[in-house]
C-alpha angles and dihedrals in degrees: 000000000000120000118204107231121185122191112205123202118209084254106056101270124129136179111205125209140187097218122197103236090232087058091039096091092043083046102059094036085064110047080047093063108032119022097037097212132138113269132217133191117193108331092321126089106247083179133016100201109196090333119133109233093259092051091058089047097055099044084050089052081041085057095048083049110050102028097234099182138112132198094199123090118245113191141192081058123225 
């Protein structure tokens, strides 16, 4: 399976990614430490970062609208 996952920065910015499930778990761990940036799987915040609540709420309804997913792997990750 391929998870979207979608790394958001505080000013709009976001990197996408098509994530193996067996690297799902080394992936966020990593963003989490290193890059501090909100984190979405599959449509749904698994981290907010140093988003505020609402912020979190209307990426996720940003993600519904537009589609943003993807069902290919894309490593190396960004």
């Amino acid at each position: 399976m391929i998870h979207t996952t979608i790394g958001l920065y505080a000013d709009g910015s976001f990197k996408m990614n098509g994530v193996k499930a067996e690297h799902l778990e080394d992936h966020l761990l990593y963003n989490k430490t290193y890059r501090s940036r909100a984190m979405f799987v599959d449509g749904k915040c698994v981290d907010k970062g140093y988003l505020t609540i609402e912020e979190v709420e209307a990426f996720e309804e940003r993600i519904k609208l537009e589609n943003l997913k993807t069902d290919k792997w894309t490593a190396p990750y960004i």
